[in-house]
N, C-alpha and C positions, 0 to 999 in steps of 0.2 A: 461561323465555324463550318463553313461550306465548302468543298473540296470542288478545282474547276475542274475542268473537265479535259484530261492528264492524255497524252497518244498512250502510256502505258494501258490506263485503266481502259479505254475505251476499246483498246486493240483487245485485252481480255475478256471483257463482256462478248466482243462481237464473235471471237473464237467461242465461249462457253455457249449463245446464241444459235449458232453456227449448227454446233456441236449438237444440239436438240432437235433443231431441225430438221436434221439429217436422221436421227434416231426416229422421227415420225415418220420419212419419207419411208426407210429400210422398213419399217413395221405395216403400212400402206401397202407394201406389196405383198404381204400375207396376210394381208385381213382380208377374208373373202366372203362371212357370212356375220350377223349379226351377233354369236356366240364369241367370235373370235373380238367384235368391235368392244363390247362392254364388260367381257369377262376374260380374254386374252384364250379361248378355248378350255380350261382349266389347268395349265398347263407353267404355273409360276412355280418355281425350287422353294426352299427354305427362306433362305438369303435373302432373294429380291422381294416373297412376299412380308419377309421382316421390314427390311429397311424401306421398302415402297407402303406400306401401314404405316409407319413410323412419320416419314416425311410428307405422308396425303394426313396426316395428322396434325403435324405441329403445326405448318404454314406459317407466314410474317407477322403470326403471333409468337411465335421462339424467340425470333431476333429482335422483334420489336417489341411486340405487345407486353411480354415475361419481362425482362431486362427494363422499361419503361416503365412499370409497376413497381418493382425493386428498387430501380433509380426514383424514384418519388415518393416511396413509402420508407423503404428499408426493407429489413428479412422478414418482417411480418405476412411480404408475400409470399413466402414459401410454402404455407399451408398449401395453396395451388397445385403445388409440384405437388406434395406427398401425395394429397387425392388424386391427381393426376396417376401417376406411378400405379398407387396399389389399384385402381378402375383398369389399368392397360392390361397389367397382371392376370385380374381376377379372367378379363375379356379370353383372353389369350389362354386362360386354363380350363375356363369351362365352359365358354361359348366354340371356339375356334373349330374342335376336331368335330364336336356334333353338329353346328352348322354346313361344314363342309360337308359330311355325311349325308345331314338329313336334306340338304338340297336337290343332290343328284338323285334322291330317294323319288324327291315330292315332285318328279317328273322331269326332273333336269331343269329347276329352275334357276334363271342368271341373272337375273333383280328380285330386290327386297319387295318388291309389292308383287310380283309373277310368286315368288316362294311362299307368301303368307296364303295368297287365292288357294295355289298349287298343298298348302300345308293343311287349309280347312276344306278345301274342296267348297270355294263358294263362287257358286253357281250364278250368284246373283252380280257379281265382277264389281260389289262395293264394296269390299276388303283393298281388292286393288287400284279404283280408282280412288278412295280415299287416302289412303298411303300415298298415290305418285302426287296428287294433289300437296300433301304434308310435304314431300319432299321439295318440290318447287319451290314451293313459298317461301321454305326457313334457307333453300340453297341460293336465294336468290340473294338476300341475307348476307352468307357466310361468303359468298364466291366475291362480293360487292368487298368485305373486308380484306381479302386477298387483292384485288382491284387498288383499296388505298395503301396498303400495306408497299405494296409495286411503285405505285405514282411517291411518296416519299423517299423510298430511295433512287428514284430518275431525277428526282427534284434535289432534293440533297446533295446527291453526287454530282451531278452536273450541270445544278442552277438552272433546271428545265423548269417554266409554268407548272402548276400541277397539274393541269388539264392535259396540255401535249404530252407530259409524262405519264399521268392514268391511260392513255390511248395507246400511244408508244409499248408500255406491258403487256393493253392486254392484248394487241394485233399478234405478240410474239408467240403468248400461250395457247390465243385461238386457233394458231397455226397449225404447231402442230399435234395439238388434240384432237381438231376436223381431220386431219393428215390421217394419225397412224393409232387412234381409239384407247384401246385397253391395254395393249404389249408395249407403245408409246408412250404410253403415261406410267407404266409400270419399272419398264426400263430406266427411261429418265428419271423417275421418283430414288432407284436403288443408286445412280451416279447422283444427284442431286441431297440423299439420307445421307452419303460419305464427305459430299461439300461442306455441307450444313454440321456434321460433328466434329469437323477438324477446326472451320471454323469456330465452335463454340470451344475446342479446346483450346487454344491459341489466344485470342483475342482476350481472356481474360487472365491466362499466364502471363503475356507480355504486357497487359496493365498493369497487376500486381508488381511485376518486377520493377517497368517503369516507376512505380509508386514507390520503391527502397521493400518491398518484400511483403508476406503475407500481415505481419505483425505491425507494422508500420501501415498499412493498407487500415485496418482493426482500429489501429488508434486515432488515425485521420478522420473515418468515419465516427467513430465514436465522438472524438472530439467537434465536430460540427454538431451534432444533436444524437447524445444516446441513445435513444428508441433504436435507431437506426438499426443498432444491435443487437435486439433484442425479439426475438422472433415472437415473443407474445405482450411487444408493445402494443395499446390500445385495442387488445383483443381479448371477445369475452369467447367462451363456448359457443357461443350462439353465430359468431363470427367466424369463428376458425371450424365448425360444423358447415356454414355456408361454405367459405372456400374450398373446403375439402369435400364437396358435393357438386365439384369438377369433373370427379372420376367416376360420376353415373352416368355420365354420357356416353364413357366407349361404349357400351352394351347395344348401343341405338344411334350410330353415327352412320347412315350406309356406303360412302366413301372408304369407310374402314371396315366394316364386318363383311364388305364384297371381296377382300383381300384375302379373307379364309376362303370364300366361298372357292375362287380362282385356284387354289392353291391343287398341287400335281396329286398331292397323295396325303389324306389324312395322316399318316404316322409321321411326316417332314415336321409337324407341330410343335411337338418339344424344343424340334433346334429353331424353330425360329423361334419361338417365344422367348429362348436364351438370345440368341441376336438383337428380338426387339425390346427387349426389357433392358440389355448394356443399353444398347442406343441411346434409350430412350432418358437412364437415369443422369449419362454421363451428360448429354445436351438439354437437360432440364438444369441440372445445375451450373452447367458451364454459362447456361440464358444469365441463372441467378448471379453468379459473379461479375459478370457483365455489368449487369447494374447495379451493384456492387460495388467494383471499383470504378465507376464512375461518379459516384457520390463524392468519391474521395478527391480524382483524375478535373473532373469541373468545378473544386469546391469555390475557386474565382471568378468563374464564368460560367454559373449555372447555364443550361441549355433551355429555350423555351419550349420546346417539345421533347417530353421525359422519352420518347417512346424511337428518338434519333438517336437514342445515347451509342448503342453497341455500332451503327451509320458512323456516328464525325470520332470514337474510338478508333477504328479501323483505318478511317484516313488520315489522321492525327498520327499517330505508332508506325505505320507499317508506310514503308518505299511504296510507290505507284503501283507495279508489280503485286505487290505482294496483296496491298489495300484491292484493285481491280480482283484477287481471287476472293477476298472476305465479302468484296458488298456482292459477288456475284452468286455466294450463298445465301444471301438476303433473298435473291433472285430468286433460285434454286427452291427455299424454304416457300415463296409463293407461289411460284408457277407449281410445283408438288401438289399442293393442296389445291388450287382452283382448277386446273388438268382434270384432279379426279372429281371433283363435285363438279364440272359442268358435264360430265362423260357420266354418273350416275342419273342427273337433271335429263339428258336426253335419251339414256334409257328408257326412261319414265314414259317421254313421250311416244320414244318410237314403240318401244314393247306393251308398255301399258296403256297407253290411249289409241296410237296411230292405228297399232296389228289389230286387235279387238273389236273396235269401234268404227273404223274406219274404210280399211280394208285387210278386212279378213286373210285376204290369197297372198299378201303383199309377197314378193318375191325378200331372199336374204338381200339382195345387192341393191332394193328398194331401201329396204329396212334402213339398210348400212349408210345412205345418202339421208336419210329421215334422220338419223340421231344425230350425222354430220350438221344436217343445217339447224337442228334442235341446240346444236352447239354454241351455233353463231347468237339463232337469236338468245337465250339464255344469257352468253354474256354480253351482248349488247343492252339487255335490261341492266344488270349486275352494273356495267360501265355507268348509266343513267345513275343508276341508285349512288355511285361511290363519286357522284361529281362534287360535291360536298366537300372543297378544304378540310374543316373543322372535324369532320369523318374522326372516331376512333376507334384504330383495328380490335384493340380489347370491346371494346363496348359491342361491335356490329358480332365478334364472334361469340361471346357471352350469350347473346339473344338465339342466335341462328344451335350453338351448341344445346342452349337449355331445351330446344325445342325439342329435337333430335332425340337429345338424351331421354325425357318425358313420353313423347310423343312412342317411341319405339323401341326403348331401353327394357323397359318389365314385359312387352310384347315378344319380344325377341328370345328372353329369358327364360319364362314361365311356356311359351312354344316347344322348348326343348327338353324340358323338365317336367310337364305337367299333362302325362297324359288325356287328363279330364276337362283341358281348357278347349272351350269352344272359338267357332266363327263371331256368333255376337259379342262374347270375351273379348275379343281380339281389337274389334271394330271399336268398342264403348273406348276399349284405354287409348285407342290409339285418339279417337275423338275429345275425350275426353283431360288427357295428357296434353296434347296440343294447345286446346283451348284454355287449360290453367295456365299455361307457361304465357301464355296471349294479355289474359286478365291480370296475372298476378303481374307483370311486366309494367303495368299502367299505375301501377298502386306504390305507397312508399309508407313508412312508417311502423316502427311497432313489428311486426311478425313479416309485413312486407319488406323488408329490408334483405329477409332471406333472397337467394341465388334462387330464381323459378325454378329452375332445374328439382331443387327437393319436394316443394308442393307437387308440383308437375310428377313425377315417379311417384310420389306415394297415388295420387287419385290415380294413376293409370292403372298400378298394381291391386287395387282398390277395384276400378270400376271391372275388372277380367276376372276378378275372381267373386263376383256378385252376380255378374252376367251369364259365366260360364256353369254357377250352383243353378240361375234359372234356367237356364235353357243347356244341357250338355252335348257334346259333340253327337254325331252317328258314328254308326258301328265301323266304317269304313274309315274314317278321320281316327280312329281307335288303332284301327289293326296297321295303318300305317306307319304311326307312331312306333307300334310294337316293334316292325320291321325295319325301322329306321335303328332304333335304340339295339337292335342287333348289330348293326355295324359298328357303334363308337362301344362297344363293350372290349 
């Protein structure tokens, strides 16, 4: 159930292609200092930093990894979304405006390990090399998932090896990420959030219909195996408390909490949070119907990979035309998401390792070629890591999220709320967080069976508020809190 490879479809990728490319190049010629490369200058509207959150969010886990879950289990996946949803919310209501604030507070910091150094005033630059360290690791991870997420629909679509297709994706997205930095990847992300929910609204409209309607959809599914139907088939508490421990990761994703950081003016908040909270609900459940009625749409020819289903739907249903715009939201959904985690990854190095450690004086238009090639190599490890066929994008983002979420979710949190939390607070959770999500990831059974992600935030919330009763901040880490927490008033 392989779609060949159509002049229509291919004439549309290479226009949609095209079409980014050109958006890095235009962005290239106003990036001119290192502020501008990994944070766009601060200078995103509402809109683009909604739906550019939004779609460095979802990634070829919406179309694929969401809709492949559902296609294989039934609605029992849905728990995902709900926790998904109300974590985006929470993020958006009480992280967003005092982030943005307290960043430009804490010395105009433009990465999540410069704003924690810059938040404790630590001196000793282990706050921030430990964080850019976290970051790498688990981005190398998530960016690898975006990687196979790409290589399955080159393959699919157009019967490419998976290998030349995992290459083919990511030559496109290193382009122009190395190109045109943060307004690049922002831009493209806000055209690519409106790809990716048209798509999702469409695709499973015109299944359903194809199917004889919503209620005939209902009973086909049912009729093959009724759990299908039942959102709390084969799930206890214990189970649907893991899934819905999803949505502790917004708090601590730095691909997405850099999206407030950027943003033009703290009061634009409310409306984006209304823009990315539609987005976000309508293209969660559009993912779910997706696989959905594809339970119903394959019930003769089940598919061997659950996770193609919303892929051979698209080409199946829809004229060449119209199929070439759906798989190129596929596109759109990965290249969104790996753009901004390889561009936070070379932040890391150039701001937090290169400047610091390295050279101190480094000029902005050094800086600016250091996160460029920090780009390359980054996914070039990510491409290694996702050579793997058997790869699955749920499984690699699962690991790479829980870390995230753990790792820098109650850090992030308790930073902006708590004025009595300290440097070594900070440092314990974030080490401490990390390395549960690490441990508990190797273990199965019994209480391990939980999503790391929950052990992981609770020890981190744990280890910053034991750390920070023994040793508490100085008076200066105090009063700037103060000062901060005057501006989101």
């Amino acid at each position: 159930m392989e779609l060949a490879m159509s002049t229509p479809t291919l004439v549309t990728f290479v226009v949609y292609l095209l079409a980014m490319l050109a958006i890095g190049i235009v962005a290239y010629r106003i990036t001119d200092n290192l502020s501008d490369y990994v944070l766009g200058g601060r200078r995103l509207g509402s809109g683009v930093a909604a739906l550019s959150a939004g779609a460095s969010d979802m990634s070829g886990w919406l179309l694929l990894g969401l809709p492949g879950a559902v296609y294989a289990a039934g609605m029992n996946q849905i728990w995902i979304a709900i926790g998904l949803t109300i974590g985006a919310y929470l993020n958006w209501q009480f992280v967003a405006k005092r982030l943005r604030v307290y960043t430009e507070v804490a010395n105009d910091s433009i990465t999540v390990p410069d704003y924690l150094e810059n938040r404790f005033q630590d001196r000793s630059k282990a706050l921030r090399v430990i964080s850019a360290v976290v970051i790498l690791v688990f981005f190398a991870f998530y960016t690898s998932s975006g990687m196979v997420a790409g290589a399955k629909l080159f393959e699919a679509s157009f019967g490419l090896d998976y290998h030349t297709a995992l290459w083919v994706g990511g030559l496109v997205i290193i382009s122009y990420t190395f190109l045109g930095g943060f307004l690049a990847v922002s831009w493209t992300d806000f055209i690519q959030g409106i790809l990716m929910f048209g798509a999702l609204v469409v695709v499973p409209m015109v299944a359903i219909d194809a199917l004889g309607g919503w209620d005939t959809t209902v009973s086909a599914v049912g009729g093959m195996k009724t759990a299908y139907n039942d959102a709390f088939s084969g799930m206890t508490l214990f189970g649907i408390v893991s899934l819905m421990a999803w949505g502790l990761g917004y708090f601590g994703q730095p691909h997405i909490i850099v999206r407030f950081m950027a943003m033009r003016d703290p009061r634009d908040v409310p409306k984006a949070r209304l823009i990315g909270i539609t987005w976000m609900v309508v293209s969660l459940f559009g993912a779910i119907f997706v696989g959905y009625a594809g339970i119903a749409y394959f019930a003769d020819q089940p598919l061997e990979d659950a996770e193609k289903v919303f892929i051979v739907l698209s080409t199946t249903l829809a004229n060449p035309w119209v199929a070439g715009v759906l798989l190129a939201a596929i596109l759109a959904a990965v290249m969104s998401t790996i753009d901004s985690q390889l561009l936070v990854s070379s932040s890391a190095l150039a701001e937090d390792f290169y400047k610091p450690f390295l050279r101190p004086g480094a000029s902005q238009s050094e800086l600016v070629w250091v996160g460029r090639g920090a780009v390359a190599g980054i996914a070039l490890i990510a491409l290694l890591i996702a050579g793997n066929p058997e790869s699955r994008v749920l499984g690699l983002v699962s690991y790479a999220w829980g870390g995230f979420g753990a790792a820098f979710g109650p850090v992030i949190i308790l930073s902006l709320f708590w004025r009595g939390m300290s440097r070594n607070g900070a440092l314990a959770g974030i080490v401490l967080g990390a390395l549960t999500v690490v441990i508990w990831k190797q273990l199965s059974g019994g209480w391990f069976d939980m999503y790391e992600i929950l052990p992981g935030f609770i020890v981190c919330a744990a280890a910053i508020f034991v750390f920070s009763r023994i040793n508490g901040p100085d008076e200066a880490v105090v009063r700037q809190f103060d000062s901060a927490s005057r501006g989101w008033r």
